[in-house]
N, C-alpha and C positions, 0 to 999 in steps of 0.2 A: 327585193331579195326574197329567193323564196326556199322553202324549209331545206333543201340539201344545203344551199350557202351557209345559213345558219345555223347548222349542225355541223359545218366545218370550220367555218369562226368558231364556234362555242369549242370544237375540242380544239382546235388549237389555242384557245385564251386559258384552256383547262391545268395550263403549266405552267407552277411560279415565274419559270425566269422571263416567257413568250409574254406572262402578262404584266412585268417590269421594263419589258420593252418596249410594249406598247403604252404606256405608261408616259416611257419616258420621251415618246416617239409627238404624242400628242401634246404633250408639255414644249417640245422643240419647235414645234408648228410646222408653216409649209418650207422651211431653210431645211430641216430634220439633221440629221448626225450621222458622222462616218461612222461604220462599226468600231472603231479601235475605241471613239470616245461612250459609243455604247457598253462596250465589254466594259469598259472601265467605272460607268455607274451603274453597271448591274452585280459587278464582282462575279464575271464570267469570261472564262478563256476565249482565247480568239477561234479555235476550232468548233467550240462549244457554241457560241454565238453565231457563228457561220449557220450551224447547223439551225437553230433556232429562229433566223431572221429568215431562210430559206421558207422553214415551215409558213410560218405568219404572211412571209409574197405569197405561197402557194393559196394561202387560205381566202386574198385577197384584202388583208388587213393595212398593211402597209406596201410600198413602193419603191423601186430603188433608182438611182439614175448615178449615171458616170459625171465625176465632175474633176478634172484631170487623171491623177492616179488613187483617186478614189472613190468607192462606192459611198454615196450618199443615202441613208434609206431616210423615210418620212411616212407619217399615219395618214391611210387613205379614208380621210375623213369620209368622204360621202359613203363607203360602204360601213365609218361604224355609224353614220348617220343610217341606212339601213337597216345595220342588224335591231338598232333603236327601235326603228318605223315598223320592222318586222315584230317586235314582243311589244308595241303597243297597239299594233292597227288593230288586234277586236276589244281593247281593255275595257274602254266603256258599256258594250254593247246596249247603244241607246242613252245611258247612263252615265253625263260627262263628270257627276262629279266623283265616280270610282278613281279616273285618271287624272284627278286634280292633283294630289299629293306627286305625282311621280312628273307632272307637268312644274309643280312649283318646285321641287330637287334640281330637273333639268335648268332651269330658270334661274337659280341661283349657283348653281357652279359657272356659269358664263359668265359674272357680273365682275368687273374688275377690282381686284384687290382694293384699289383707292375708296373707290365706292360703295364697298362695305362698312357699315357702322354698328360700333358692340353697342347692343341696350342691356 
């Protein structure tokens, strides 16, 4: 990815609703959601949402596909794996354990619910 991409994700994440969609886009996995059931947990109109899920494909964040008489959209992982790889490729410079901490955050939101344990 390189910096116009990610000045274009970034303003488009720059909006409440685009970054509850994503959100919720990433939460759905690679099945993703019609818009009707998008608008409905974001508490956004269907014209409103139209316009919004537009932005986000334009920006390359998510994807959409026909699947009979509906649009499907879904989070195009590998570009937010990208925008990722883009705000950490120089973090360490040299220096791996500046990017430990953002390495162990990463590390721990993938870990499945089950297999977390409170101490």
């Amino acid at each position: 990815m390189d910096e116009r991409q990610a000045l274009d994700a970034f303003a488009a994440l720059s909006q409440p609703t685009r970054l509850r969609i994503l959100r919720q886009l990433v939460t759905a996995g690679p099945d993703g959601l019609a818009a009707g059931v998008i608008s409905d947990a974001v508490g956004a109109s269907s014209s409103n949402i139209s316009f919004h899920l537009s932005h986000l494909e334009r920006a390359g964040l998510i994807q959409s596909r026909r699947e009979s008489r509906s649009i499907i959209y879904s989070a195009a992982l590998p570009a937010l794996s990208g925008l990722i790889a883009f705000l950490m490729r120089d973090c360490c410079q040299g220096h791996p354990e500046v990017c430990g901490p953002a390495v162990t955050a990463l590390d721990s939101c993938c870990t499945p619910n089950e297999a977390i344990v409170d101490v």
